[in-house]
C-alpha positions as CSV (number, residue, x, y, z in Angstrom):
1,X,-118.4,50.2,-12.8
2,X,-120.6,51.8,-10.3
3,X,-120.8,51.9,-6.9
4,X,-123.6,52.8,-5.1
5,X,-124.3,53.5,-1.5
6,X,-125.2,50.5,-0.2
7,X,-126.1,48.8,3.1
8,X,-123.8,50.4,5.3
9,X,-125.4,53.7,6.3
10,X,-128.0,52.6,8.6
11,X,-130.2,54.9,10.0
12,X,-131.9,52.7,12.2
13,X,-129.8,51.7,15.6
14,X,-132.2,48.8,17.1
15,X,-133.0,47.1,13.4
16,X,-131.6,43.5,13.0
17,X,-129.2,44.8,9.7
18,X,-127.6,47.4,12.6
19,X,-127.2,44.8,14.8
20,X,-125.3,42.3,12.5
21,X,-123.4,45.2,11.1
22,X,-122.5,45.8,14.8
23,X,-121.1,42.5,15.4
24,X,-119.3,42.2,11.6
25,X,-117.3,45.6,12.9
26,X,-116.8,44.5,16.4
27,X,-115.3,41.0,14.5
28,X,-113.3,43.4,12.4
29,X,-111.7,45.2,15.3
30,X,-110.5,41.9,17.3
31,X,-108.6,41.1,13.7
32,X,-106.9,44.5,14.2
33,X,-106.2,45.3,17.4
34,X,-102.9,43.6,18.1
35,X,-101.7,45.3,14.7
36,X,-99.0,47.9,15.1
37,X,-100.1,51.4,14.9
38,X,-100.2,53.9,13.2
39,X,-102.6,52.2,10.6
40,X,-103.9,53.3,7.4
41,X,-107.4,51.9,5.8
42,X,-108.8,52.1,2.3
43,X,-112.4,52.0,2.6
44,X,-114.0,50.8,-0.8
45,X,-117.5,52.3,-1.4
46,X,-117.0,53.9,2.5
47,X,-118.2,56.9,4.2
48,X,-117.9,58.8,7.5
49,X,-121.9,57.8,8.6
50,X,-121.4,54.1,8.2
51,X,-117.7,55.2,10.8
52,X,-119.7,57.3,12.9
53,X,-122.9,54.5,12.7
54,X,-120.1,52.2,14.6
55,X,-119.3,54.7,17.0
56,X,-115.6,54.6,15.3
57,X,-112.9,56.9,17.3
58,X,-110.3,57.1,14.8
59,X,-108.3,59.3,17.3
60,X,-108.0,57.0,20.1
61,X,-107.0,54.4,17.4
62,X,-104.4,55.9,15.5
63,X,-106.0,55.0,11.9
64,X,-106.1,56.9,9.1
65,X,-108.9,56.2,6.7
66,X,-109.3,56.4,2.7
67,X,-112.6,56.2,1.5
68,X,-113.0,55.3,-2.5
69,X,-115.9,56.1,-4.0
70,X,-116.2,57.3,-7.9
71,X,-117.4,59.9,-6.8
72,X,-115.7,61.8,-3.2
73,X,-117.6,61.8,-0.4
74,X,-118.2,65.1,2.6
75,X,-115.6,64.6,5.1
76,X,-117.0,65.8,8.2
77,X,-114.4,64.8,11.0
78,X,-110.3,64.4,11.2
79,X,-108.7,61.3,10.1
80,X,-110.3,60.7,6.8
81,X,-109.9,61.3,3.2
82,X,-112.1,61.1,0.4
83,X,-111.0,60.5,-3.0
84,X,-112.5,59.4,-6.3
85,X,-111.4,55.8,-8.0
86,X,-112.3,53.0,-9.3
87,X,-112.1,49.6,-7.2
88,X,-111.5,47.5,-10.4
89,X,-108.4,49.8,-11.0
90,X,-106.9,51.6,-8.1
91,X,-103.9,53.7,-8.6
92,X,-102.3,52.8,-5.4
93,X,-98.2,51.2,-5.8
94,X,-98.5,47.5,-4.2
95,X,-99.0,47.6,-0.5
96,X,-99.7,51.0,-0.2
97,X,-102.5,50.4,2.7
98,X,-102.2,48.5,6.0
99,X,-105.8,47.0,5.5
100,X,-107.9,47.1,2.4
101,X,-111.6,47.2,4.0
102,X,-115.1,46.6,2.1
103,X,-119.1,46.4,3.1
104,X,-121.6,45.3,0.7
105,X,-120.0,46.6,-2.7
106,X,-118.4,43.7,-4.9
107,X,-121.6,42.1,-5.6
108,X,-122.3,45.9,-7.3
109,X,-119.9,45.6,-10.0
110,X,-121.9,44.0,-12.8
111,X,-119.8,40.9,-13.6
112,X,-117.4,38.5,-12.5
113,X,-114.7,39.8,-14.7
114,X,-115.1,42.7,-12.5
115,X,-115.3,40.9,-9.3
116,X,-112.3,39.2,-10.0
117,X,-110.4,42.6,-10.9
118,X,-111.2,43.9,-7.7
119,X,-110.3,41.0,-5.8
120,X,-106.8,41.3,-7.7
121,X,-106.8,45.6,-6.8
122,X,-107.6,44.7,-3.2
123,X,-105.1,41.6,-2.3
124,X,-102.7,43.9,-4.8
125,X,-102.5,47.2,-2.8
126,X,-103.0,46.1,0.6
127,X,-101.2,44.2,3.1
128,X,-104.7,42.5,5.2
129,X,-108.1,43.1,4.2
130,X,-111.4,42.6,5.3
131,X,-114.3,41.9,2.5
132,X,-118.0,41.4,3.1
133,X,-120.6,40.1,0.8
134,X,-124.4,39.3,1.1
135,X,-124.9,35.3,0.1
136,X,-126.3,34.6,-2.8
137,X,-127.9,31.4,-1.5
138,X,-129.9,33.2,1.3
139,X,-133.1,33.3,0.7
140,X,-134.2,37.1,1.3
141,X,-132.7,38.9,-1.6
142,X,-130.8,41.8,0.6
143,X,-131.0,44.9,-1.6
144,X,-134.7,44.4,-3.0
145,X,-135.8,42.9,0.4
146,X,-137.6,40.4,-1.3
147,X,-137.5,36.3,-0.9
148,X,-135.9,34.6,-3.6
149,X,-136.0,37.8,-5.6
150,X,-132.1,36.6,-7.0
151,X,-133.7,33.6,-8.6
152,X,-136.1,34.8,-10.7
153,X,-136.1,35.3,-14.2
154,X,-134.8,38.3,-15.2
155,X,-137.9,39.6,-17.0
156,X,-139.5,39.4,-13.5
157,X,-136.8,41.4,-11.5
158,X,-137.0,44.2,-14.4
159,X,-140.4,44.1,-14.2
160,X,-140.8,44.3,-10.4
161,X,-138.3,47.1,-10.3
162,X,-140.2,49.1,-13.3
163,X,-143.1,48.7,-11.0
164,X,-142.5,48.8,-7.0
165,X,-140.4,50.1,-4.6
166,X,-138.6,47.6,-3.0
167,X,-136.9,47.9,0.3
168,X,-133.3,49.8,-1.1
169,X,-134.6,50.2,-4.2
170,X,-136.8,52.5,-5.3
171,X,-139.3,52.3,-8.1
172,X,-137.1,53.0,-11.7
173,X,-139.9,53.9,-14.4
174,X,-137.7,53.6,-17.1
175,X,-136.9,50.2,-18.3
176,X,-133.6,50.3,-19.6
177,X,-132.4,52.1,-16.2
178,X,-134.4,49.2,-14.5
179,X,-132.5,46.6,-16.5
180,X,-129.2,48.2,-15.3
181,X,-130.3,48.3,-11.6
182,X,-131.2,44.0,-12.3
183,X,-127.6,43.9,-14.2
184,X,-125.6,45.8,-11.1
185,X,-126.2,43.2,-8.7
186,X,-124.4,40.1,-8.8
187,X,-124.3,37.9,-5.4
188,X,-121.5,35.8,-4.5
189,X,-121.4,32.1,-3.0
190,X,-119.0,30.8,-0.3
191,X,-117.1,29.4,-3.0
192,X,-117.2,32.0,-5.3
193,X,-115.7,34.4,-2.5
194,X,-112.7,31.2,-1.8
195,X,-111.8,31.5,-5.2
196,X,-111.7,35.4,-5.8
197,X,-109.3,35.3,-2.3
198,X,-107.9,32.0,-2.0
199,X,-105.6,32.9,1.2
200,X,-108.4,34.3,3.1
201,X,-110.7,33.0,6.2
202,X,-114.0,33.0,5.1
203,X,-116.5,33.7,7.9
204,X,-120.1,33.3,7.3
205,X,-122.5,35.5,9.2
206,X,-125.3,33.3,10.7
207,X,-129.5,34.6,10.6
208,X,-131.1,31.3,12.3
209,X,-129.7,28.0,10.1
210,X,-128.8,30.2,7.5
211,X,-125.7,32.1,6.0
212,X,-126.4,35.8,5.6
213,X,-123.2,36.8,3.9
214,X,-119.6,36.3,4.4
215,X,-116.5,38.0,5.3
216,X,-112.9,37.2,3.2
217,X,-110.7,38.4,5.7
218,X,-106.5,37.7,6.2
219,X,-104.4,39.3,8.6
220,X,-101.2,38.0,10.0
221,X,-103.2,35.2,12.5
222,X,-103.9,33.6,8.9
223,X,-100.5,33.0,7.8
């Protein structure tokens, strides 16, 4: 399982992605902000620049936050940890964080047998969580940057990727590294998000008529 750095980290404070992000953490913080503090976080895939991109102030907020990568991550500011895991198997006892919190890294893990084991981790070792997704079903593909690039045969994707650099993805030469950038990415429907958390609130992120990705969130206002 690999997770790579993904959407999060943008660079780019007027774009459209900054924007949405924006408003998917500003949604995050209303879910939170009548929970009692202090508050600890596990942040799957997470670093301090996508915390510091939201202008985050852990130490007004009295949260402490894990980020989980496979590999650990510079820690450049009070409040945070880094530590190396796996998502699909976290080592964490049952409950062990207040909120379990993910941007754009399930749909990185390959498979739905992995998707579903870290759906289980997450809903396993923490007592909320917050979960976000790109659609499948939308019709720009959001790590290539490139319309309907999720629907077409794989050949093409391995091909395209051998070939051109694509918005997050750069050009892979080699064509067995190119298949296992194509293989990494596996989007996620409304309904394949229901199933993997079935108690959750799904919110779908709107760009025009369409859904852009969606958030499996539960707190206590869901129960």
């Amino acid at each position: 399982m690999r997770i790579i750095k993904k959407l999060g980290d943008n660079k780019y404070p007027h774009s459209l992605s900054h924007k949405m992000l924006t408003k998917r953490f500003q949604f995050f913080l209303s879910l939170i902000k009548n929970l009692p503090r202090p508050l600890s976080v596990l942040d799957i895939g997470g670093t301090t620049a996508f915390w510091d991109a939201m202008d985050f102030n852990n130490d007004n907020e009295g949260i402490t936050i894990t980020l989980l990568n496979l590999d650990s991550q510079p820690v450049n500011r009070s409040g945070f940890i880094s530590v190396s895991g796996d998502a699909t198997q976290l080592v964490y006892p049952d409950k062990s964080f207040d909120i379990v919190f993910s941007n754009s890294v399930i749909e990185h893990l390959f498979d739905h047998t992995s998707q579903q084991k870290m759906a289980q981790e997450v809903q396993r070792a923490g007592k909320y969580y917050f979960i976000q997704t790109p659609n499948y079903w939308f019709p720009v593909e959001p790590h290539w940057i490139f319309p309907f690039f999720q629907y077409l045969p794989f050949s093409w994707k391995v091909f395209l990727t051998q070939h051109f650099s694509l918005g997050h993805i750069k050009k892979i030469r080699n064509k067995t590294d190119a298949e296992n950038q194509v293989k990494e990415i596996k989007l996620l429907t409304y309904t394949d998000m229901k199933s993997l958390f079935p108690d959750a609130n799904i919110y779908a992120e709107k760009f025009f008529l369409f859904n852009k990705s969606f958030v499996a969130h539960y707190f206590y206002q869901n129960r």
